[in-house]
C-alpha positions as CSV (number, residue, x, y, z in Angstrom):
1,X,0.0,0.0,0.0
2,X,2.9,2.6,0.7
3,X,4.7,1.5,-2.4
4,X,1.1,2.3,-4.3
5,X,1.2,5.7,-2.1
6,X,4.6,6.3,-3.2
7,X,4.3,5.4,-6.7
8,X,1.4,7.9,-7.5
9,X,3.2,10.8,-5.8
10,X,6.2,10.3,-7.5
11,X,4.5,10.4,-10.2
12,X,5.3,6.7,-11.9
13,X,1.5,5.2,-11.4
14,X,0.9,1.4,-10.1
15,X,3.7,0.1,-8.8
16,X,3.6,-4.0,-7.5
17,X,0.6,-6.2,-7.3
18,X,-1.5,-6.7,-4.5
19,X,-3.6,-9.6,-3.3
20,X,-7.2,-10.3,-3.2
21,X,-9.0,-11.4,-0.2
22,X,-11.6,-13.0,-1.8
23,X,-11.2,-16.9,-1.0
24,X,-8.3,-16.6,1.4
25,X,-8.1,-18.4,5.2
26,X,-8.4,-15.8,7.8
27,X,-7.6,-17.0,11.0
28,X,-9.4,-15.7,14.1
29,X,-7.1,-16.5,17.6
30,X,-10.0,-16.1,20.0
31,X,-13.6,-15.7,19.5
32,X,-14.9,-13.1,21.6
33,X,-17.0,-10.0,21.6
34,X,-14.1,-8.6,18.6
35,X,-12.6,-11.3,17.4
36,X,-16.8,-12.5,16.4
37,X,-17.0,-9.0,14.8
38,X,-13.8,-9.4,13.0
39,X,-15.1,-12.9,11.6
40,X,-17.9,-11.3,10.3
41,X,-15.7,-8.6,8.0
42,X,-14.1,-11.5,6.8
43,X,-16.8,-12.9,5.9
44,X,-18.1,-9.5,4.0
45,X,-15.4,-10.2,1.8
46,X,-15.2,-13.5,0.9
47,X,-12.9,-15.0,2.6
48,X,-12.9,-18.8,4.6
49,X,-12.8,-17.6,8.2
50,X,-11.5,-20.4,10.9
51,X,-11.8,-20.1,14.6
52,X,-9.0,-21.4,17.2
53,X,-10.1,-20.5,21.0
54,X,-11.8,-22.0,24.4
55,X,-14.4,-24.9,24.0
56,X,-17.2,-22.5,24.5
57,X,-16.2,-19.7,22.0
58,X,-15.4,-22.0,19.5
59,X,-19.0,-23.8,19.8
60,X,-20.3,-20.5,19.3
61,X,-18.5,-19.9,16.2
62,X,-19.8,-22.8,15.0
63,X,-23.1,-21.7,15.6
64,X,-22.2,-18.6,14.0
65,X,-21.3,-20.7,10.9
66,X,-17.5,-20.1,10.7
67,X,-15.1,-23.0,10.6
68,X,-12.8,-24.5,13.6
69,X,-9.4,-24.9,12.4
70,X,-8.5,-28.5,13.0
71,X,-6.0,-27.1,15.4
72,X,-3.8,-24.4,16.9
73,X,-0.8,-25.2,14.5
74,X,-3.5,-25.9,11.5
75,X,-4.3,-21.9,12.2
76,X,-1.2,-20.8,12.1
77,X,-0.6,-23.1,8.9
78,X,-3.5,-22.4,7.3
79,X,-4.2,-18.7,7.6
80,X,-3.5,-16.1,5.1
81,X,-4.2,-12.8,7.2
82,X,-4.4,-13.9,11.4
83,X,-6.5,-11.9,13.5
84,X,-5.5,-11.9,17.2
85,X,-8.3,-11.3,19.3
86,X,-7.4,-12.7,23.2
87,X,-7.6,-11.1,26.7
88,X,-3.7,-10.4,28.2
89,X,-4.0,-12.6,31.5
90,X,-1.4,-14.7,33.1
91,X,-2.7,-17.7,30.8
92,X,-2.2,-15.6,27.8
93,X,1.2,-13.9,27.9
94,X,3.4,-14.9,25.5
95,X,0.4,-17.7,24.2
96,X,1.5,-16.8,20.5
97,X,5.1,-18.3,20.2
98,X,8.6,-18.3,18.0
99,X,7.2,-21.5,16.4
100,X,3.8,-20.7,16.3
101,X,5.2,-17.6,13.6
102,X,7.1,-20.0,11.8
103,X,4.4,-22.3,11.1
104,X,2.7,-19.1,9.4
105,X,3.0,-18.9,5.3
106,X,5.7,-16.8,3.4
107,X,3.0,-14.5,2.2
108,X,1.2,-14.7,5.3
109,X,0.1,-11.4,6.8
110,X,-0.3,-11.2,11.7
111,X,-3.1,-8.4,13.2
112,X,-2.6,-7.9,16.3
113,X,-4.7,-5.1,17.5
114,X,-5.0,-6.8,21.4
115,X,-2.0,-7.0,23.2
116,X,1.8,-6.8,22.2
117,X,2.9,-9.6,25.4
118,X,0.6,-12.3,23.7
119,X,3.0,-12.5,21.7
120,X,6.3,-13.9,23.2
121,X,9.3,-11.6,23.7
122,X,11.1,-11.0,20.6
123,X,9.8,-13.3,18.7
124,X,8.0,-10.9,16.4
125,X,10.5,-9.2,14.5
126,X,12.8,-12.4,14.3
127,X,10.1,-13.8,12.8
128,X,9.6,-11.2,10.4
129,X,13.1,-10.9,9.6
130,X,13.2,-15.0,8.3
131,X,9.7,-14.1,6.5
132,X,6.9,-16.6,8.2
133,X,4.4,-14.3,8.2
134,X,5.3,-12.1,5.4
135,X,4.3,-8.6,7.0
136,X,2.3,-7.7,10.4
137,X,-0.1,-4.7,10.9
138,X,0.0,-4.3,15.0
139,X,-1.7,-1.6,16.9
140,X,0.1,-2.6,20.2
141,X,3.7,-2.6,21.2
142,X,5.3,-4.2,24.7
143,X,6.1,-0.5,25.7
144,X,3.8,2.5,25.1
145,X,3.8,5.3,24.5
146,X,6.8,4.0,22.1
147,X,8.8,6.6,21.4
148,X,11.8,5.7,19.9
149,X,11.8,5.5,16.3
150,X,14.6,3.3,15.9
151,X,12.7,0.4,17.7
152,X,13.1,-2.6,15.0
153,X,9.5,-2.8,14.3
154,X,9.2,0.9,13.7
155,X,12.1,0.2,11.0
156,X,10.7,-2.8,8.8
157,X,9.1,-2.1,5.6
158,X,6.8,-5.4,5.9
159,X,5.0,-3.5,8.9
160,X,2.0,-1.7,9.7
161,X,2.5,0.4,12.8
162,X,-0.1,2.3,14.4
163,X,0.2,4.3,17.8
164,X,-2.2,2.0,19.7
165,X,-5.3,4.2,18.1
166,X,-8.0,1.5,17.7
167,X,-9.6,3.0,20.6
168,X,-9.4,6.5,19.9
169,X,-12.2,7.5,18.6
170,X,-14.6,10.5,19.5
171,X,-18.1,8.1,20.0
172,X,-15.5,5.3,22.2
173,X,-14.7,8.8,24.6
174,X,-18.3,9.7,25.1
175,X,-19.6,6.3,25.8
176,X,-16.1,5.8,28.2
177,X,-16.3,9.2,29.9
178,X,-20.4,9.0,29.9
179,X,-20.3,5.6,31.6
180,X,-17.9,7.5,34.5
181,X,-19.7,10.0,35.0
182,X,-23.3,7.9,35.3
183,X,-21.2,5.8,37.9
184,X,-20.0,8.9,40.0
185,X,-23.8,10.1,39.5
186,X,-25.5,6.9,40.6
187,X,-22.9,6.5,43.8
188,X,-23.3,9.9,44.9
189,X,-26.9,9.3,45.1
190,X,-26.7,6.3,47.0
191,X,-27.4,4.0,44.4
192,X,-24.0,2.6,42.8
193,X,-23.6,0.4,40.3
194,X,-20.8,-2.0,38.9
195,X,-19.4,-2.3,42.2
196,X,-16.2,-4.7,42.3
197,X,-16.4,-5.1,46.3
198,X,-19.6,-4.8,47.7
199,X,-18.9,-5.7,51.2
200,X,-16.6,-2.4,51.3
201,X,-20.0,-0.5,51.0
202,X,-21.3,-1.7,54.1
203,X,-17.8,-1.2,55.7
204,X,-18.2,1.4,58.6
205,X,-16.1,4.7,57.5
């Protein structure tokens, strides 16, 4: 896409060939309330979307008539453009490994738009460097703000970087700050909601 950017202002027109989604494998690592929503934009444009996440999640997918990969290393295998989509928690931290990357195709193409540490340390930009998956478009980086531009990702022409922005939008800050301020309202007149402790409430003062 830059090269095409590039191409057109220097004035030398198309420049490459790009790919088609149509018919490709996107892989979806972990089927919740985005990575559902994510399957369904696949889906919008053709492509075969397979599912790899907890019993439950992936019962719903089928439900939602998208495929279950046969299994973890089949998604990484298999996918053409894969979507990661899981919660950071102790279980998840570094879930998405150096050989996990190299299963991935030489044209391959890794989202992630969650959390950089689901992704083991490093592994990343070695991976990109040997070329299993081809490029990466990520949203999220293990230390933010990132502010040094010589940080390897920052300096790879197979990457999409982004300044963790898929939040920053004027409707998400009014429903975020909204949401505070009905919580301050509703506990300042005695009535709060979404309380994580209860029993602190009825703690004397």
């Amino acid at each position: 896409m830059f090269e095409q950017m590039g191409s057109l202002r220097a004035g030398t027109w198309q420049m490459g060939i790009g790919q088609s989604l149509r018919g490709k494998t996107l892989g979806i690592f972990g089927y919740g309330r985005i990575g559902s929503v994510v399957a369904g934009y696949g889906r919008a444009f053709g492509m075969r979307v397979h599912v790899w996440s907890h019993a439950q999640s992936m019962d719903r997918a089928r439900t939602d008539g998208h495929d279950v990969a046969a299994s973890r290393d089949a998604l990484f295998e298999g996918s053409d453009v894969l979507s990661l989509h899981l919660r950071l928690a102790p279980a998840t931290r570094g879930i998405v490994t150096a050989a996990d990357l190299a299963r991935m195709k030489p044209t391959s193409l890794l989202v992630n738009t969650s959390r950089a540490s689901l992704i083991e340390e490093d592994a990343l930009v070695s991976a990109l460097r040997a070329g299993r998956p081809a490029m990466a478009a990520i949203d999220v980086f293990d230390q933010e703000p990132l502010l040094d531009p010589s940080h390897p990702l920052l300096q790879m022409d197979n990457v999409i970087a982004t300044p963790h922005i898929g939040y920053v939008t004027r409707d998400e800050f009014d429903l975020q700050f909204s949401d505070a301020f009905d919580q301050i309202n509703a506990f300042a007149a005695g009535t709060p909601v979404n309380v994580v402790n209860p029993d602190a409430l009825a703690s004397p003062r």
